[in-house]
Backbone as XML, in Angstrom:
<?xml version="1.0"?>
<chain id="A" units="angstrom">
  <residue number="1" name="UNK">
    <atom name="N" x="113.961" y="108.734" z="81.913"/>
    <atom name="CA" x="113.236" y="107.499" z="82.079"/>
    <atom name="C" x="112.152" y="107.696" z="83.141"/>
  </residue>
  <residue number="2" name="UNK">
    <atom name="N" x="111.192" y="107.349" z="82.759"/>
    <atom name="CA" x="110.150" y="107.400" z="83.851"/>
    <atom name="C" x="110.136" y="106.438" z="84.864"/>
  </residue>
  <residue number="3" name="UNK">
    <atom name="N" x="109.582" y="106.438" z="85.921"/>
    <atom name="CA" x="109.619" y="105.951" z="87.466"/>
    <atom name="C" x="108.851" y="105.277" z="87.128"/>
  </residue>
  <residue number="4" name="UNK">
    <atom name="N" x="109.057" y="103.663" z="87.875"/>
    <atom name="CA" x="107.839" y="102.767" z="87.743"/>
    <atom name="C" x="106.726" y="103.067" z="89.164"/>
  </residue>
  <residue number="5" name="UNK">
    <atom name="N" x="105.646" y="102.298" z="88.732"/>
    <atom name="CA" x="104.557" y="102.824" z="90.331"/>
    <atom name="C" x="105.269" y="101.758" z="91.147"/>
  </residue>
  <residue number="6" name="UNK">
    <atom name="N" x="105.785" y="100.460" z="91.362"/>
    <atom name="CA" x="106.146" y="100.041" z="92.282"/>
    <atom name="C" x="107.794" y="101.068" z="92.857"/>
  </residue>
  <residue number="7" name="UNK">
    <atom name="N" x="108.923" y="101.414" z="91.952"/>
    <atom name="CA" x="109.358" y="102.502" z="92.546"/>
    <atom name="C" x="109.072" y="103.439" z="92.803"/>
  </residue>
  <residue number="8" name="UNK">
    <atom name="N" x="108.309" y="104.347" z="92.026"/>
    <atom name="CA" x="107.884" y="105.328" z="93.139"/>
    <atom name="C" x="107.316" y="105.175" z="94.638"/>
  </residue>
  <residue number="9" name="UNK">
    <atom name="N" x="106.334" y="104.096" z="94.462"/>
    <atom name="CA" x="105.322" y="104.074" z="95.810"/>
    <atom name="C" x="106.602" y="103.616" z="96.722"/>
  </residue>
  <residue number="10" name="UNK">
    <atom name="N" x="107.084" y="103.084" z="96.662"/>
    <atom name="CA" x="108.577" y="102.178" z="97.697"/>
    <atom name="C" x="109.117" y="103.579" z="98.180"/>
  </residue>
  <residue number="11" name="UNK">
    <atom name="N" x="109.634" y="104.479" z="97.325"/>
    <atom name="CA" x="110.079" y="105.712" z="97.529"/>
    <atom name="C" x="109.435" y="106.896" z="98.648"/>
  </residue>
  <residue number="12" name="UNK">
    <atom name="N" x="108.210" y="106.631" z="97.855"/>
    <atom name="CA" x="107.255" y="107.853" z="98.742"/>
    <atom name="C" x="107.121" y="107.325" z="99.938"/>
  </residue>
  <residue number="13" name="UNK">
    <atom name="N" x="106.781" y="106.019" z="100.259"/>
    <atom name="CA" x="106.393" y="105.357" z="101.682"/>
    <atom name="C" x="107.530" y="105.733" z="102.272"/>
  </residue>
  <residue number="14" name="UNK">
    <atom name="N" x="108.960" y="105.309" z="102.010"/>
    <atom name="CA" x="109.833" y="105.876" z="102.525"/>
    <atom name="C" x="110.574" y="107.251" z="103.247"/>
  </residue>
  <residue number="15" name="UNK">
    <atom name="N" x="110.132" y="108.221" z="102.100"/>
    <atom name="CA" x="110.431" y="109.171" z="102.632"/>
    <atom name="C" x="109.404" y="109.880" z="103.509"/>
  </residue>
  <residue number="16" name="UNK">
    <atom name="N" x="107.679" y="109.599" z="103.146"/>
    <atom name="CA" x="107.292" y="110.065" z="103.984"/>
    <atom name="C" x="106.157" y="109.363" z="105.004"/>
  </residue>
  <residue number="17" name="UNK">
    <atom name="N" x="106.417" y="108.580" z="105.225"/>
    <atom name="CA" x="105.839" y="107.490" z="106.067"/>
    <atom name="C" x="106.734" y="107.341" z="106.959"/>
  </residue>
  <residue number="18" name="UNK">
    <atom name="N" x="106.442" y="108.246" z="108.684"/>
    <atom name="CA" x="107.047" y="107.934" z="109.939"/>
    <atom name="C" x="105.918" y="108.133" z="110.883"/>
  </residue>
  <residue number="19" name="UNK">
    <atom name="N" x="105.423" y="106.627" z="111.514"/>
    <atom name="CA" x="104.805" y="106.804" z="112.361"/>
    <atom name="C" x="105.251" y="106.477" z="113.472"/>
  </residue>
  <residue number="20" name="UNK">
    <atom name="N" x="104.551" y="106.888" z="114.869"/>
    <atom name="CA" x="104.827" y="107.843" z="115.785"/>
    <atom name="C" x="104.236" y="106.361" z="116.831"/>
  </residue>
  <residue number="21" name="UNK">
    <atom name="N" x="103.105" y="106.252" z="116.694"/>
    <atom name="CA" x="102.150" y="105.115" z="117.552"/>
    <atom name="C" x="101.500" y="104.210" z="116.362"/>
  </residue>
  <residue number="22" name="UNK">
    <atom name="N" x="100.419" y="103.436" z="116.966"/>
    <atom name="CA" x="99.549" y="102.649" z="116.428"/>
    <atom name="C" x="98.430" y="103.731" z="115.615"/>
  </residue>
  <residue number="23" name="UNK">
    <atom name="N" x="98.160" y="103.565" z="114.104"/>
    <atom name="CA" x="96.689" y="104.194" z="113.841"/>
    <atom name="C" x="95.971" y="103.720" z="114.484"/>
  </residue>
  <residue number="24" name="UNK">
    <atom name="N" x="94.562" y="104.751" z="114.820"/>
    <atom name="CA" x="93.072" y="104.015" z="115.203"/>
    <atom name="C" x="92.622" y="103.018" z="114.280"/>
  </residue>
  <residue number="25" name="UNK">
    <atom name="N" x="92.065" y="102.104" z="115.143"/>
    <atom name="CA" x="91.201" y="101.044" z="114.576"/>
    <atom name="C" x="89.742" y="101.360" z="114.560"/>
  </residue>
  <residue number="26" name="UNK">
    <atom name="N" x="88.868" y="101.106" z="113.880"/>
    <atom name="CA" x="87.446" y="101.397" z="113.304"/>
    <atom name="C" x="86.900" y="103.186" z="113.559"/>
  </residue>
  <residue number="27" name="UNK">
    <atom name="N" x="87.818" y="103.775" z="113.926"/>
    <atom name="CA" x="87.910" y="105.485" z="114.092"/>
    <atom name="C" x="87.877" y="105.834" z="112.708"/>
  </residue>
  <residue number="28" name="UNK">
    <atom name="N" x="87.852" y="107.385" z="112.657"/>
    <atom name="CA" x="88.380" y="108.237" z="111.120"/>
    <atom name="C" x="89.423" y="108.769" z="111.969"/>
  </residue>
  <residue number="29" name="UNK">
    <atom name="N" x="90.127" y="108.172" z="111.024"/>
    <atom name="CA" x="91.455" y="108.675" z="111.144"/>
    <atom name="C" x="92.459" y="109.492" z="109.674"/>
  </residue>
  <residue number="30" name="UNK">
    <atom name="N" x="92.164" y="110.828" z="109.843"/>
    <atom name="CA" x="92.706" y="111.596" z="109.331"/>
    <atom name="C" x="94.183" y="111.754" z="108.648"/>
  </residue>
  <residue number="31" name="UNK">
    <atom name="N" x="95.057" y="111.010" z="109.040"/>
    <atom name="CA" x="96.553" y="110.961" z="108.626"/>
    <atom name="C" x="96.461" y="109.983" z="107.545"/>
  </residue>
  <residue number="32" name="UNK">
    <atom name="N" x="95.911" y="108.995" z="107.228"/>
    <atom name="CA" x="96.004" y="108.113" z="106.104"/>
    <atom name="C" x="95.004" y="108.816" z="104.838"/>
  </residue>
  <residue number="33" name="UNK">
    <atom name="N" x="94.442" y="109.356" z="104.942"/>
    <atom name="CA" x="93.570" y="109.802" z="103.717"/>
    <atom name="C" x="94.927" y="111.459" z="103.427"/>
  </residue>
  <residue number="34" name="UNK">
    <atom name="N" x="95.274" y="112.270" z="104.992"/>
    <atom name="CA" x="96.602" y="113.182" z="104.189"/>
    <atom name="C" x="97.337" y="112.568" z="103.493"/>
  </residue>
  <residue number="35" name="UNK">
    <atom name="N" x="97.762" y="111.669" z="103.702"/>
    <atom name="CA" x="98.735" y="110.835" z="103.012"/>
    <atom name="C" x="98.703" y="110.395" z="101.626"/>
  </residue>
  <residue number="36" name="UNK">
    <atom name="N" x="97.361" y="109.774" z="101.735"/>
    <atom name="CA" x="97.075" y="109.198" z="100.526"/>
    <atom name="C" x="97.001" y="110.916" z="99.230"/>
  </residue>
  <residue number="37" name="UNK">
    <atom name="N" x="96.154" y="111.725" z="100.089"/>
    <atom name="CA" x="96.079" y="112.818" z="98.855"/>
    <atom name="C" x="97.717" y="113.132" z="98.482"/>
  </residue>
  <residue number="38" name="UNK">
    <atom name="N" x="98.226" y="113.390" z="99.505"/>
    <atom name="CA" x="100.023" y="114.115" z="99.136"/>
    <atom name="C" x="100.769" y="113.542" z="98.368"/>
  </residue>
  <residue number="39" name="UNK">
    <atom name="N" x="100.647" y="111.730" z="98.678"/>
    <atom name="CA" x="101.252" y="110.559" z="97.595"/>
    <atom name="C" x="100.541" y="110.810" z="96.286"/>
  </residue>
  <residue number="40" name="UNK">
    <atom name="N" x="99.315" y="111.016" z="95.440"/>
    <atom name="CA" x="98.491" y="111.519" z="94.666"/>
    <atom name="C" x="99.158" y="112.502" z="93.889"/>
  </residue>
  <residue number="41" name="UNK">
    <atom name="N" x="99.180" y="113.711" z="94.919"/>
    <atom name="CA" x="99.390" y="114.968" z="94.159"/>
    <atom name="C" x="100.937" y="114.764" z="93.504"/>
  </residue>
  <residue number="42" name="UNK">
    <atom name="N" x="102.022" y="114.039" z="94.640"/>
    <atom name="CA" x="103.281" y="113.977" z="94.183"/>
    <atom name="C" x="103.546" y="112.859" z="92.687"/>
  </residue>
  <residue number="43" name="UNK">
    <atom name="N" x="102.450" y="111.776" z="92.718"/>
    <atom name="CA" x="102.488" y="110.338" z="91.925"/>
    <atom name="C" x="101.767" y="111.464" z="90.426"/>
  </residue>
  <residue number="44" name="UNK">
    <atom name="N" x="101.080" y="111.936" z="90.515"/>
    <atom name="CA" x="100.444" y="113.319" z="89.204"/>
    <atom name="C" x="101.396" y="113.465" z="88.661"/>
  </residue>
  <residue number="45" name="UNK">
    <atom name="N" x="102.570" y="114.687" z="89.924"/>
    <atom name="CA" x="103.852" y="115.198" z="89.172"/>
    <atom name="C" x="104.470" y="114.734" z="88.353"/>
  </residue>
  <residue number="46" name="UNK">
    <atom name="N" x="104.334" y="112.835" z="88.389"/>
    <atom name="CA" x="105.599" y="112.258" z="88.154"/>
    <atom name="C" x="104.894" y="111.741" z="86.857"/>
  </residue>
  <residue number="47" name="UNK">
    <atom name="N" x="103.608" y="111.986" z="86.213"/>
    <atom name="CA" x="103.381" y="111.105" z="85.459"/>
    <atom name="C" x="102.460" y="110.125" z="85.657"/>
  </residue>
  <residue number="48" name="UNK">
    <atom name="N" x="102.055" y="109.747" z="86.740"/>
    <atom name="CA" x="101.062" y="108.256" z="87.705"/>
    <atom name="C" x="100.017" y="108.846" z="87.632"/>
  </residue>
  <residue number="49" name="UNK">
    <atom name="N" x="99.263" y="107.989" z="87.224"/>
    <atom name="CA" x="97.449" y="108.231" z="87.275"/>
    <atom name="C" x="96.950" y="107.723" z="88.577"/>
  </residue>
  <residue number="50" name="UNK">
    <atom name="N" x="95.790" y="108.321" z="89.425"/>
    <atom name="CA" x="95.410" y="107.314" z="91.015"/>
    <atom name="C" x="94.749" y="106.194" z="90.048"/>
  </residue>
  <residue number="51" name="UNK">
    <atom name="N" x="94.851" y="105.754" z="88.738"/>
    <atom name="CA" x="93.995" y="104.469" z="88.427"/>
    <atom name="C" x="94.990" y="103.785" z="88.228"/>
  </residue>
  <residue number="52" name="UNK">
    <atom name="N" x="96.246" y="104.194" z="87.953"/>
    <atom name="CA" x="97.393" y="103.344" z="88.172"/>
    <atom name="C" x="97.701" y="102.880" z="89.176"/>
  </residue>
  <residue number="53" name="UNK">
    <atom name="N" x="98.337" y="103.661" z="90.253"/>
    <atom name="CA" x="98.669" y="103.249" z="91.206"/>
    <atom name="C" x="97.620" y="102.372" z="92.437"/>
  </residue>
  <residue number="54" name="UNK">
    <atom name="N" x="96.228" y="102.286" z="92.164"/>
    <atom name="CA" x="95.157" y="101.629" z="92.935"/>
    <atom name="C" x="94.940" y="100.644" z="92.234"/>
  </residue>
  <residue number="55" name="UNK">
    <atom name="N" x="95.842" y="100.487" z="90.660"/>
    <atom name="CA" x="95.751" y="99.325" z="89.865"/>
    <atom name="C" x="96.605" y="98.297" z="90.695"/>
  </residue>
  <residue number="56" name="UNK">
    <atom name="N" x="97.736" y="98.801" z="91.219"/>
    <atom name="CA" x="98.824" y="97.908" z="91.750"/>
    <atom name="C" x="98.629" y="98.069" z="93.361"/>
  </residue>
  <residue number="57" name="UNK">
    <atom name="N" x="98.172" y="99.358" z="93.790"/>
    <atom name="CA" x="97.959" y="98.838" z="95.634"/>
    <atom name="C" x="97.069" y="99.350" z="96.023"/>
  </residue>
  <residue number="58" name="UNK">
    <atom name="N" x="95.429" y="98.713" z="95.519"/>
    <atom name="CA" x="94.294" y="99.123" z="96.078"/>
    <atom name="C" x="93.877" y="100.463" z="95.915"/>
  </residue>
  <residue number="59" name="UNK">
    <atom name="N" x="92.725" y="100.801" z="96.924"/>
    <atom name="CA" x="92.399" y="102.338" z="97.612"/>
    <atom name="C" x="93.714" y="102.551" z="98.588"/>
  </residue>
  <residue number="60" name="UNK">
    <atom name="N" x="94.093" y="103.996" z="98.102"/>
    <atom name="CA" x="95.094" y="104.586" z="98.416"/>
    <atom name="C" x="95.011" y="105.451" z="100.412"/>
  </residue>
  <residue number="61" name="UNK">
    <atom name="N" x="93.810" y="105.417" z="100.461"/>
    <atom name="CA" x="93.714" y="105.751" z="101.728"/>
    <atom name="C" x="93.893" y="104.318" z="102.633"/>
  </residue>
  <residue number="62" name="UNK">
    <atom name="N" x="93.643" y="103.266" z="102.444"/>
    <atom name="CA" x="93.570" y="102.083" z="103.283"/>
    <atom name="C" x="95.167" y="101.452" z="103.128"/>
  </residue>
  <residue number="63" name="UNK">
    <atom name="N" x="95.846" y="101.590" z="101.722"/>
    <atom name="CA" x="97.139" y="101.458" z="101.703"/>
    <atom name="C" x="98.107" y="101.769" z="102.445"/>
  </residue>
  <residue number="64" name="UNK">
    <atom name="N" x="97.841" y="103.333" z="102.619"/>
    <atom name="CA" x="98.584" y="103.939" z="103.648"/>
    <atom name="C" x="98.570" y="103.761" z="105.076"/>
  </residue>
  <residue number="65" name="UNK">
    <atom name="N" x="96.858" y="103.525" z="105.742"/>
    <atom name="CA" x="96.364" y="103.289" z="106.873"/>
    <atom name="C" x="97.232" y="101.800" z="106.875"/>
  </residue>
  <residue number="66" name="UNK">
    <atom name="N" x="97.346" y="100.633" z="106.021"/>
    <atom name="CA" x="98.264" y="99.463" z="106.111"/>
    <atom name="C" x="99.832" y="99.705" z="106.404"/>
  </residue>
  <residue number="67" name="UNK">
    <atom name="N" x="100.084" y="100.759" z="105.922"/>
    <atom name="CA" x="101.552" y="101.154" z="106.224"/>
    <atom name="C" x="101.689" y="101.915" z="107.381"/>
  </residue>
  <residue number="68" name="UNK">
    <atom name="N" x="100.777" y="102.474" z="107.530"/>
    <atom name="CA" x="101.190" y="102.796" z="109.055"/>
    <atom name="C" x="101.323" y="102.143" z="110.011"/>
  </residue>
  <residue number="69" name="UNK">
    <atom name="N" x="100.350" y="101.154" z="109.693"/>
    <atom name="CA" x="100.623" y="100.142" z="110.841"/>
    <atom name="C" x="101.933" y="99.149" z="110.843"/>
  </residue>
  <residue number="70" name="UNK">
    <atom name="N" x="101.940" y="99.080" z="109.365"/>
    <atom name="CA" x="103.616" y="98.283" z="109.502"/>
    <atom name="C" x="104.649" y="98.936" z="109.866"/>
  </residue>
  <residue number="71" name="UNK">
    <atom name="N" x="104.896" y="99.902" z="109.929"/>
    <atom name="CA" x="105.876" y="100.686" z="110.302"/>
    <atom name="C" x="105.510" y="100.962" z="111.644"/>
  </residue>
  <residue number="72" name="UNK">
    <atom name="N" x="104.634" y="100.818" z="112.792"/>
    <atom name="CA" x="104.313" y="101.592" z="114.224"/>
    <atom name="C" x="104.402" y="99.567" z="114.423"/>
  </residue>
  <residue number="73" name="UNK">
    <atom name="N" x="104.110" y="98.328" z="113.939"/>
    <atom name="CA" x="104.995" y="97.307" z="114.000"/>
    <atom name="C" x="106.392" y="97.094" z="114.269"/>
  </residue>
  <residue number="74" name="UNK">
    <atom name="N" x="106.833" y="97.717" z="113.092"/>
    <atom name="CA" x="108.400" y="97.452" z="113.098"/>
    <atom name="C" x="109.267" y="98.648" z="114.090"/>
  </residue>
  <residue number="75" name="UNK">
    <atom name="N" x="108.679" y="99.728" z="114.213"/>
    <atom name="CA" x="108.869" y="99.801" z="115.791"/>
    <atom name="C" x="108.604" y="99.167" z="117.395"/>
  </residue>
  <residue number="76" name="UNK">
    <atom name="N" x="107.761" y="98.804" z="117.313"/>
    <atom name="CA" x="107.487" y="97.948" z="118.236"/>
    <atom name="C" x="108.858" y="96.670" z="118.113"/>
  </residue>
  <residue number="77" name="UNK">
    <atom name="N" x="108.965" y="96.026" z="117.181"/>
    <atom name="CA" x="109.957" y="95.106" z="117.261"/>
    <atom name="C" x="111.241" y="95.254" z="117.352"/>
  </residue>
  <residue number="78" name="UNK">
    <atom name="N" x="111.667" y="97.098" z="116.751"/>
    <atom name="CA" x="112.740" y="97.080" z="116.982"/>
    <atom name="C" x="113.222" y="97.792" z="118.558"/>
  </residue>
  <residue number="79" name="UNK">
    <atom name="N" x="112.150" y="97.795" z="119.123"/>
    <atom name="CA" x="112.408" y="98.017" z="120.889"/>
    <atom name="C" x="112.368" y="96.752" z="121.600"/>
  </residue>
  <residue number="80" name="UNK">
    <atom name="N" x="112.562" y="95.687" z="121.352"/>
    <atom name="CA" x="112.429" y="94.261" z="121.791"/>
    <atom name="C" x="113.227" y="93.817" z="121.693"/>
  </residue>
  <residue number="81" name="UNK">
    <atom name="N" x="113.943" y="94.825" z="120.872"/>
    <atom name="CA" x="115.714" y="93.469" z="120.152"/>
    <atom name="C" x="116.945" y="94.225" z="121.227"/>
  </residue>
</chain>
């Protein structure tokens, strides 16, 4: 059975989405465009077109740059509790 793009992408963010600090804001910032290509090359393997998956979550470099920040968030909150 093939992987849907909302499971896969849930998957990939997961396993490889750990950030460390806050991304830069209005900088180039280099880790979200790695990201985005590696999610790409792996979403190929599986079958996923990048017109698929930017069908369901945008440009894939700004997606990721969004997840980084939710995750360098939800650290932040979970040092508060």
């Amino acid at each position: 059975m093939k992987i849907t793009i909302p499971d896969f992408m849930h998957d990939w963010v997961s396993e490889n989405i750990h950030s460390q600090a806050y991304p830069t804001e209005g900088g180039i910032d280099a880790e979200p465009e790695a990201l985005a290509m590696r999610c790409l090359a792996d979403a190929e393997a599986e079958g996923l077109s990048l017109e698929a998956l930017e069908a369901q979550f945008g440009n894939l470099t700004i997606f990721m740059q969004s997840e980084l920040k939710r995750i360098a968030d939800l650290q932040v909150v979970a040092t508060l509790i």
